[in-house]
Residue, then its C-alpha position, 0 to 999 in steps of 0.5 A: x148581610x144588612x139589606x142596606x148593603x144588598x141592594x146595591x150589591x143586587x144593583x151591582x150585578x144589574x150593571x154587570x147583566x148590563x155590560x154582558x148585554x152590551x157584549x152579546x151584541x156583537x153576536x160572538x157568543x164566546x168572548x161575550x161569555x167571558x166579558x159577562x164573567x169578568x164583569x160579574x166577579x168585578x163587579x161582585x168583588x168592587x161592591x163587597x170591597x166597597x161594603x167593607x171599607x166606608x161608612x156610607x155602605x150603601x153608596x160606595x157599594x153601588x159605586x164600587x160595584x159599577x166600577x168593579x164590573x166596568x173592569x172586569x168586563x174590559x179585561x174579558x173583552x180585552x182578552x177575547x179580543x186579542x186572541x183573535x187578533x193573535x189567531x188573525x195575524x197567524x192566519x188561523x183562528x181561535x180554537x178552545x176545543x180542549x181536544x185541539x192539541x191532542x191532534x198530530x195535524x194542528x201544528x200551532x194552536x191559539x186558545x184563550x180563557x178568562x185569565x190569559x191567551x195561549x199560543x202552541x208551537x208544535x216542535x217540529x214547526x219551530x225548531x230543527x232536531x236537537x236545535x233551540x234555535x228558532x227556524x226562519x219560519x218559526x221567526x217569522x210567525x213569532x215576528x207577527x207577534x209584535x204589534x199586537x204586543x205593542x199594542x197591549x203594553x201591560x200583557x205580560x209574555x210567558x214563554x215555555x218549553x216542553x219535550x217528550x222524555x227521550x233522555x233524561x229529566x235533567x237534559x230534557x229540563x235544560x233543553x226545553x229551558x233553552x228553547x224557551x229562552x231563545x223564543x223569548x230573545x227573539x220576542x224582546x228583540x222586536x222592541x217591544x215593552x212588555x215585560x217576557x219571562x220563560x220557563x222550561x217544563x221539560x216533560x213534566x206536562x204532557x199531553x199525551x203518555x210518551x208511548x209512541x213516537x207521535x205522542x212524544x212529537x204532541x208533546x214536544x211544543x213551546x207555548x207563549x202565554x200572554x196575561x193581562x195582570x201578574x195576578x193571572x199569572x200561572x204554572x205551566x208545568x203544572x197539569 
């Protein structure tokens, strides 16, 4: 790499320091975390993009650079930021114990990483045995849910259903399917305008071995993924 095009890039990662400073003023040392690494990688990624597409390298990797870590801060932050506004209109907070669902007593989880925010229902909390309809009680927490969507118009909603392996995988599939899809209904039913898909993982993604009948109720949950971009999009159904 020339030297004309690594100063910048070294000028790049400054500014990107620099939104990380900005965000570790609020004295929140997690979401300042994540909003110093989403400005880091967009500002790397904006001043290698910038490098490669101009003559004048040196200019546009210092202006793409800039711009790149200017976005990739505010998606962190962004992020950081409606978890907790998720966690607080379900009067809880976040939790990013990687130990947190694996505990019987925690029937709704919030949690968040660099790429998108997760909301866990417990079964138990959600539905009535052999049910796919929502509870009043479920409907009125997943309810909540909707100014905040309303106020993040470009997240995307995924919604995923997943049961422990009492019966089989084809049952459970479309069992887990169905009450993905009825928490999705009820999601677009507030009106809002964010685009809501859902899948069903049947029992192909535990969280704990379905050896005991409280393992098996840990396991049988629905999750709602909220995603700031299509390209944060993930499997659930993968481990």
């Amino acid at each position: 790499m020339k030297s004309n095009i690594l100063k910048p890039i070294i000028a790049t990662c400054v500014v990107a320091v620099m939104f990380a400073g900005c965000a570790s003023s609020t004295g929140s040392s997690t979401p300042a975390n994540k909003t110093a690494t989403g400005a880091l990688i967009g500002g790397v990624i904006g001043a290698v993009l910038g490098g490669t597409t101009s003559n004048k390298k040196g200019k546009r990797v210092a202006i793409s650079g800039a711009a790149g870590a200017a976005i990739g801060a505010a998606i962190g932050y962004s992020l950081d930021k409606q978890a907790n506004e998720v966690a607080k209109s379900l009067e809880t907070e976040v939790n990013n114990n990687p130990d947190a669902e694996q505990n019987i007593n925690e029937d709704l989880i919030v949690s968040n990483t660099d790429s998108y925010v997760k909301i866990m229902f417990r079964d138990d909390m959600m539905f009535a045995t052999n049910s796919a309809t929502p509870t009043y009680s479920a409907s009125t927490k997943i309810a909540k849910l909707t100014p905040i969507l309303k106020n993040y118009p470009d997240t995307i909603v995924q919604v995923v259903g997943h049961t422990d392996s009492k019966g089989t995988l084809v049952y459970n599939q479309g069992l887990s399917e169905k009450r993905a899809v009825s928490v999705g209904n009820t999601i677009n039913s507030s009106q809002i305008s964010n685009s809501v898909y859902t899948k069903g993982c049947s029992y192909l993604k535990e969280i704990a071995p379905n050896t005991t009948s409280s393992n098996m109720a840990l396991n049988r949950r629905v999750e709602i993924y909220l995603y700031p971009n299509s390209e944060s999009i993930i499997n659930p159904c993968i481990k």
